[in-house]
C-alpha positions in Angstrom: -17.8 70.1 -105.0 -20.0 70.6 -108.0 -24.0 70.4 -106.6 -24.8 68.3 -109.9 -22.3 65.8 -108.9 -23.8 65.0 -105.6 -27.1 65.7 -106.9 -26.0 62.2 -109.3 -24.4 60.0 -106.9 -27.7 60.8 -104.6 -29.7 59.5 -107.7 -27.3 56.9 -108.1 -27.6 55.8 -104.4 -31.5 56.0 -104.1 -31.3 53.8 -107.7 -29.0 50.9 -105.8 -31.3 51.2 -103.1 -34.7 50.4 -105.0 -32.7 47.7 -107.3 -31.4 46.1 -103.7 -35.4 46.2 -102.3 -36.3 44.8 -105.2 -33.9 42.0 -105.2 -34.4 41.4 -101.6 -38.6 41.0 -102.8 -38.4 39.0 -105.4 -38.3 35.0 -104.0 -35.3 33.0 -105.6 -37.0 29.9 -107.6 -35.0 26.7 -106.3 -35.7 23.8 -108.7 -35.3 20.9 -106.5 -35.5 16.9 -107.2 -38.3 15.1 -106.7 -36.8 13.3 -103.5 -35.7 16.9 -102.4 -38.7 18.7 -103.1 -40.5 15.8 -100.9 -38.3 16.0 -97.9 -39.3 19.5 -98.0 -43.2 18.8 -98.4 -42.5 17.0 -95.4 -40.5 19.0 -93.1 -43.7 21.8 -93.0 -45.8 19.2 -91.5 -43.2 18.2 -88.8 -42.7 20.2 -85.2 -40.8 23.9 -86.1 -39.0 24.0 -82.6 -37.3 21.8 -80.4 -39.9 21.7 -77.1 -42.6 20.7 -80.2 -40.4 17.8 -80.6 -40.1 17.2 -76.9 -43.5 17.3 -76.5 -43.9 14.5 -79.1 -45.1 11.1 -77.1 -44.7 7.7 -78.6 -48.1 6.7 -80.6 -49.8 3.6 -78.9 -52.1 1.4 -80.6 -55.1 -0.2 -79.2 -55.4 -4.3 -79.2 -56.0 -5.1 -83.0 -55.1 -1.5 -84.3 -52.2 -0.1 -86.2 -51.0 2.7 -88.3 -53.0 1.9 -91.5 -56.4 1.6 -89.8 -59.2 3.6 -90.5 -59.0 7.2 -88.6 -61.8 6.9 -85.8 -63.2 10.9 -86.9 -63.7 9.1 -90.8 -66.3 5.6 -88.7 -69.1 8.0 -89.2 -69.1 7.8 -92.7 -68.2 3.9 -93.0 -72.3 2.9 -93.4 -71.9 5.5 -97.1 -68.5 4.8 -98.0 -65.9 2.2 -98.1 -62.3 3.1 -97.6 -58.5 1.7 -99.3 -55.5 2.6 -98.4 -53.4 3.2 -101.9 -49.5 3.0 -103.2 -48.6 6.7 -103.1 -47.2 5.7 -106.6 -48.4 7.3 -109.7 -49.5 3.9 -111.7 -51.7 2.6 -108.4 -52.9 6.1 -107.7 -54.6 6.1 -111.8 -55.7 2.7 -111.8 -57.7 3.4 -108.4 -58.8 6.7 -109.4 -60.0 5.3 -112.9 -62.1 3.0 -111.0 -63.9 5.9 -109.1 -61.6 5.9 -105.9 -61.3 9.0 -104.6 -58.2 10.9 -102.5 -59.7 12.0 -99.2 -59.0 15.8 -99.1 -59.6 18.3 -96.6 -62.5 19.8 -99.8 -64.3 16.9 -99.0 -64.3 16.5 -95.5 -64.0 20.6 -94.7 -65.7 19.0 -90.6 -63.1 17.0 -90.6 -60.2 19.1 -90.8 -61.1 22.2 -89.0 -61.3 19.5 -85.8 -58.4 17.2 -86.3 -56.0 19.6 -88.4 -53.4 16.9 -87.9 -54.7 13.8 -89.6 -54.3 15.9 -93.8 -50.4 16.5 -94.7 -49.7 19.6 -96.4 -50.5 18.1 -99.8 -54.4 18.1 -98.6 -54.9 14.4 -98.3 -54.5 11.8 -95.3 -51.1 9.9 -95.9 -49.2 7.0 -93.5 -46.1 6.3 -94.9 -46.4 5.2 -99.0 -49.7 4.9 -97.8 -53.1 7.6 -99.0 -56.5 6.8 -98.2 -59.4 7.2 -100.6 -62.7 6.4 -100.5 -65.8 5.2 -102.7 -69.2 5.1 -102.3 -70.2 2.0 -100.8 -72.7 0.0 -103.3 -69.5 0.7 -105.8 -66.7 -0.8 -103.9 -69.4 -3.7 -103.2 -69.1 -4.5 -106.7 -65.7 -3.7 -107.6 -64.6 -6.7 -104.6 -67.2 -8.7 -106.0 -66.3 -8.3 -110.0 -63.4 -11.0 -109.7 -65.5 -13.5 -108.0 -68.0 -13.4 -110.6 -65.7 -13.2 -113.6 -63.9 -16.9 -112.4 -67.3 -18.3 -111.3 -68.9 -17.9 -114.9 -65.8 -18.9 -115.8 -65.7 -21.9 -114.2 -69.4 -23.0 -114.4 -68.5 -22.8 -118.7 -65.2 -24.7 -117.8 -67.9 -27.7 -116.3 -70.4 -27.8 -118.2 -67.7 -28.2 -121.6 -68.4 -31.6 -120.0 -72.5 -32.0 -120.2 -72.6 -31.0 -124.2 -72.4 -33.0 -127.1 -69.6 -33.5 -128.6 -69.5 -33.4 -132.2 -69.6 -36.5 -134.5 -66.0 -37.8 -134.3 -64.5 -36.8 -131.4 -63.6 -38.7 -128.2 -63.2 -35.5 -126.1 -59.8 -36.9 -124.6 -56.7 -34.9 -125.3 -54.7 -36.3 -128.8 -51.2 -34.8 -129.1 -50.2 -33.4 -133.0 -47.8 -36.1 -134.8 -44.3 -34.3 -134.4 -42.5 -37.0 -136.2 -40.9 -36.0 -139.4 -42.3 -37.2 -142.5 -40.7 -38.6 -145.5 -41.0 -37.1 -149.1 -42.0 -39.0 -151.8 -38.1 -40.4 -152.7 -39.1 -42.4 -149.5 -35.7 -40.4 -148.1 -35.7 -38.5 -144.8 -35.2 -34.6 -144.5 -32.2 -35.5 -142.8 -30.5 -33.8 -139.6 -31.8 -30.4 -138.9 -29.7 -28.4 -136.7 -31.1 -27.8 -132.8 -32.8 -30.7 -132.9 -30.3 -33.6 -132.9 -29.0 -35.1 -130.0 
């Protein structure tokens, strides 16, 4: 055997070696659906083996409580902020944020999730369900809840005192419907039938 032939299928081996390394290094880019890619969002947050699932008890609620109440570790903060729960959906999400809501994340509560790790899903935030909690600061969301109260007040203090003013010269104020009848042309002859209108 020649020694420059088995010097080449060395070279040749070595190559399919380096090209199978780097193959076996690159990652392989899955495009996934949306409902896919979120099944898989949430299968990182779940248990990885089968005595974490075992281990899982049934949740219990105290008298009054249930699964979209306020996390006891965020109470601290309720006399500075007020908390909502929000549609995980992207039209409630920008309505809320574009009136200064705010996505609880584990950036702004860094206390809260080195100590209770399990209450943020992997996407950073605190989700139940369709369910993610934000927060505002308190004076804000004071006036936010009170906005529509004060919008059909003023409204309704103009709607009563239409009654107290003046009228002007020539008006009752009592409701007078438009004449619908048809009216004659000057031959003194009617338009006639019209069509959708007859009966």
């Amino acid at each position: 055997m020649n020694p420059l032939d088995t010097k080449q299928e060395k070279e040749k081996e070595v190559a399919k070696e380096v090209m199978q390394e780097k193959e076996d290094a690159t990652p392989i880019l899955q495009v996934l659906a949306e409902e896919d890619r979120y099944i898989a969002d949430r299968m990182k947050s779940q248990p990885k083996t089968l005595d974490e699932v075992l281990m899982v008890k049934e949740k219990r609620y105290a008298p009054g409580e249930h699964r979209l109440t306020l996390p006891k570790e965020f109470k601290v903060y309720e006399d500075r902020l007020a908390f909502r729960w929000l549609n995980k959906k992207k039209r409630s999400l920008d309505d809320a944020i574009i009136k200064g809501w705010i996505v609880v994340n584990k950036t702004i509560f860094p206390e809260i999730a080195k100590k209770a790790k399990y209450l943020f899903s992997t996407s950073g935030a605190v989700e139940r369900g369709d369910a993610i909690l934000a927060c505002i600061k308190k004076e804000i969301a004071e006036s936010i809840r009170k906005a529509p109260g004060i919008k059909s007040s003023a409204y309704l203090k103009n709607q009563l005192n239409k009654g107290t003013n003046p009228l002007p010269k020539g008006q009752s104020g009592f409701y007078k419907p438009e004449d619908t009848t048809e009216k004659e042309d000057d031959s003194g002859v009617g338009q006639g039938l019209q069509e959708g209108r007859d009966f």
